[in-house]
N, C-alpha and C positions, 0 to 999 in steps of 0.2 A: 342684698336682702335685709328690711329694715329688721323684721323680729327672728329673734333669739330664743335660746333657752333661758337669756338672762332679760329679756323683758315681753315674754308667751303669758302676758296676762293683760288685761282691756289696763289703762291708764288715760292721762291725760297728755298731749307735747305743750311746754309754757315755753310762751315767748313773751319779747320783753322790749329788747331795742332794736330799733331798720334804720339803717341810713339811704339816703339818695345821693344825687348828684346837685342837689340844692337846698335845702334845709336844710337837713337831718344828717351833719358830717359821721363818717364812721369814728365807731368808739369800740370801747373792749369788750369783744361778745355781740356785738350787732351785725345783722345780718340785711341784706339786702334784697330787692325784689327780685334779680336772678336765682338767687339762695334761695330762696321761698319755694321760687317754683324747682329748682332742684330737692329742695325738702320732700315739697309735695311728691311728686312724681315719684322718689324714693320711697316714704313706706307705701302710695297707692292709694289713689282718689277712693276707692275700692273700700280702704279700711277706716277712712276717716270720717266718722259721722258727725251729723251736725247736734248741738248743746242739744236741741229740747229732745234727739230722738235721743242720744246718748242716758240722757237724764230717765226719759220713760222705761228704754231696755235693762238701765238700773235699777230702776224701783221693781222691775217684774222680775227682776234676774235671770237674766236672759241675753246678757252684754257676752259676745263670743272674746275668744284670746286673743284676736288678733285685730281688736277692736277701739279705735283710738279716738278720740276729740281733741280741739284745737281751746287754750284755754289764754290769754291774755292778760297778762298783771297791771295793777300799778297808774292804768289813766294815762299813757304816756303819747303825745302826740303822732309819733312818726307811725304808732299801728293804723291810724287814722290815714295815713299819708300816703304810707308806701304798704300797708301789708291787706288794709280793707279791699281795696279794687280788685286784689288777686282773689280773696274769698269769695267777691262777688263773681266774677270770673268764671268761678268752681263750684258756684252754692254751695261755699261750706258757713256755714252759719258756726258761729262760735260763742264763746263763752268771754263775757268783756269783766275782769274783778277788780274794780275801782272803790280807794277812798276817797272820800268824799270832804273833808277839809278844803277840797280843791276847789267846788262848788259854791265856796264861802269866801275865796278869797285869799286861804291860807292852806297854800299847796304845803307837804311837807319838803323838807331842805333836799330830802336824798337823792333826787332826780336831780336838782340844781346843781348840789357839791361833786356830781357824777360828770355832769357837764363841763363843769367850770375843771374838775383836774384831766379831763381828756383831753379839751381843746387849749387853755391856756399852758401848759407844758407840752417839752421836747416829746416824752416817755410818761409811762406809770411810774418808772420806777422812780423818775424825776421829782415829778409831785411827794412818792412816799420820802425823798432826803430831802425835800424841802418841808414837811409835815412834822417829821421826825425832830428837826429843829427847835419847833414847839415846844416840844414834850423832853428836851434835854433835862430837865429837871428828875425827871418820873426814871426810874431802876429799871427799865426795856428789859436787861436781860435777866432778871428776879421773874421779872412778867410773866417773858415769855419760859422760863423754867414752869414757874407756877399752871402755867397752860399749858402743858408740853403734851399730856394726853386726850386734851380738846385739840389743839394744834394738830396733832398726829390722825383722829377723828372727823376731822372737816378735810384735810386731806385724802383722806380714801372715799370718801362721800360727795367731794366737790374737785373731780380731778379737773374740771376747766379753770380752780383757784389756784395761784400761783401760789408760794407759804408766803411772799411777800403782802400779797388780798389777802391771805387768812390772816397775818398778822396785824397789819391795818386795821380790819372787822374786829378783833379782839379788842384792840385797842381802844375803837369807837365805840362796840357796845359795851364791856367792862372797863374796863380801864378807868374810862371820859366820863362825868356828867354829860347827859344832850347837849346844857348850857358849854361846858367846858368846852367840848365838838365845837361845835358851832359857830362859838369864840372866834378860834384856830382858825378855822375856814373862811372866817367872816376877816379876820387879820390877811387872809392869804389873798383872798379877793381884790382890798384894799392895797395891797402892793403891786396886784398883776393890772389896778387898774380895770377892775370887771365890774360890771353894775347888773347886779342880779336881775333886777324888776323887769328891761329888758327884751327877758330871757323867757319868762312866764307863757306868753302868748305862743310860742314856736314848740314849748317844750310840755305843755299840757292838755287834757281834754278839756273844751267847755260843755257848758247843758245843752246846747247843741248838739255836740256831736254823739253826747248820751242819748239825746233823744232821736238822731237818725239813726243808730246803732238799732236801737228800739224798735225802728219802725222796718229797719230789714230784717228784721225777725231773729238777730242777736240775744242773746241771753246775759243782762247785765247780775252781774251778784255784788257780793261785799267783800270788803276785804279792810278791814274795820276804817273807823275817819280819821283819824292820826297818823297811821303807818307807822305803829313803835316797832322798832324790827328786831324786838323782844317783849313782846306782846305778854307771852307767857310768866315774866316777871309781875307783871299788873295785878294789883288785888281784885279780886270777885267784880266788886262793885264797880272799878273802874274798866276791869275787861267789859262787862254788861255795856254801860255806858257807850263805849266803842262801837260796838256792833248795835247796839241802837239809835245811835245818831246816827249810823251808816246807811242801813235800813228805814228808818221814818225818810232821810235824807233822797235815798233814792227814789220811793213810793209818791215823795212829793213832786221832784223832778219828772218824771214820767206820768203823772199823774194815773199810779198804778193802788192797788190795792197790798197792803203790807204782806198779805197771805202769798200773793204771787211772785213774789220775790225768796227764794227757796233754793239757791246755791251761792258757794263763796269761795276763797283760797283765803290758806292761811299766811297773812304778811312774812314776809323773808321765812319761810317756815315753821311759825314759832306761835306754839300752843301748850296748852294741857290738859288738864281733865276739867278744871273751870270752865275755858274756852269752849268743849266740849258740851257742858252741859247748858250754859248760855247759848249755844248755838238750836242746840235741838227746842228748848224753850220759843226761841224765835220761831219756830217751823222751818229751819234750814234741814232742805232732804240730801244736800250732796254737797260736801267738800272737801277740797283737793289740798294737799301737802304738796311740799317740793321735791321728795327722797324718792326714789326707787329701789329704795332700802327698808328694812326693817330695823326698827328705831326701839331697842327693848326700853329704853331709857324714859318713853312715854307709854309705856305699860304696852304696847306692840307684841302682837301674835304673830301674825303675818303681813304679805304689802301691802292689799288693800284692807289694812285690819277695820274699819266700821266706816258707815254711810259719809264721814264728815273726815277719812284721812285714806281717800285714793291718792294714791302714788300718780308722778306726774317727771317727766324728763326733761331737761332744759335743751332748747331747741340748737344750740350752742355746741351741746355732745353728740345730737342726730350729724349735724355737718361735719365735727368732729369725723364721724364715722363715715361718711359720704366721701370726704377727701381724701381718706388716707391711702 
């Protein structure tokens, strides 16, 4: 039985990465078109509605508990691959939340560096002693004291994160300048012998496939143009910016009207009250976080505490629970 006492309220399931037996090698956390349809069949064709009814039964209030949609991050090639044909399959129409830098030319790194440390190393853990390397200069264990209560906090909220991933993330988003990241990874490439550019074509959406998305009656939203994956450190100005390029950007791809573009997810999870109020400005009516938590830390009441932070579960913990 998919629903519980610990998730008997409508949300979203996000998915992220599918591997096949030809592109799309498995990585950490990716699931495959068998998985999918074991997904499905778990919580029940039954409860999973498609984007625009999910969206409508929201606005009326009127979404039952046992009420779910299919929500997609990120622009990433293999849902195109391996997970589209199954939705068509099922008419489940879903929710596609793409930045859009992609559509310019300048996809962000973190799909790339995700790539490059799964398939060129033995292990994860491989990549983080080889990463760690780097960064011998920088006090690691001052760091990770310093973060001992984020550290502890991303653990009980991300039980599929190893502390080795939490400690990595930490790393990457405080620790690192972007530049500094990047550096590092760009040095690691150059050893293993990897050529990014490549890699682009296999590993991203183009405007094509935005615009068949489109046309099977998918629901594309935002999820701002850069992908900062601490968006919520951004000042005013430049959160706005984000989610306006993201939006003019889609409307003009799709050749849609800015008003009809009115749902998003929040990049790696990360907003605030800014975010918030720039969203609704736009006319965004529905967006999704990544907790099935309540988050007092962004002024949170309850799960789904307002129109623009429904709780949503990473499709990773659904198999999680299917296999055990």
């Amino acid at each position: 039985m998919y629903f519980t006492k610990n998730n008997d309220f409508h949300h979203g399931i996000m998915f992220h990465h599918f591997h096949d037996d030809k592109i799309h090698p498995k990585s950490q956390g990716s699931i495959s078109k068998d998985d999918f349809y074991k997904l499905i069949k778990f919580i029940g064709k039954k409860n999973i509605l498609s984007a625009n009814d999910y969206l409508e039964k929201f606005k009326k209030n009127k979404l039952k508990k046992n009420e779910v949609c299919f929500t997609f991050d990120d622009a990433i090639k293999g849902q195109i691959d391996v997970a589209l044909p199954i939705l068509e399959e099922f008419k489940i129409k879903s929710f596609f939340f793409v930045y859009t830098s992609i559509f310019e030319g300048k996809p962000d790194n973190l799909e790339l560096f995700r790539y490059f440390r799964t398939n060129c190393f033995r292990s994860i853990d491989e990549f983080y002693n080889e990463f760690n390397k780097f960064i011998e200069e920088k006090n690691l264990e001052k760091f990770y004291k310093q973060q001992s209560s984020i550290i502890q906090l991303k653990r009980e909220r991300h039980p599929s994160y190893s502390l080795e991933d939490i400690k990595f993330r930490l790393v990457r988003d405080i620790l690192l300048t972007k530049n500094e990241y990047e550096k590092i990874i760009f040095n690691m490439m150059n050893e293993k012998n990897f050529s990014p550019e490549s890699f682009h074509e296999k590993l991203y959406f183009n405007k094509k496939d935005l615009k068949n998305l489109d046309s099977l009656g998918h629901t594309i939203g935002l999820h701002s143009h850069d992908h900062h994956t601490l968006i919520e450190k951004l000042p005013y100005n430049e959160q706005k910016e984000q989610y306006k390029k993201c939006i003019y950007s889609i409307s003009n791809i799709l050749g849609k009207p800015v008003k009809n573009i009115n749902t998003m997810s929040h990049p790696c999870g990360s907003y605030n009250q800014d975010t918030l109020e720039i969203l609704k400005d736009l006319g965004i009516e529905l967006g999704f976080k990544q907790m099935m938590f309540i988050e007092p830390e962004k002024g949170m009441k309850k799960i789904n505490n307002s129109s623009l932070e429904i709780a949503r579960v990473s499709h990773s913990l659904v198999m999680k629970t299917i296999n055990k």
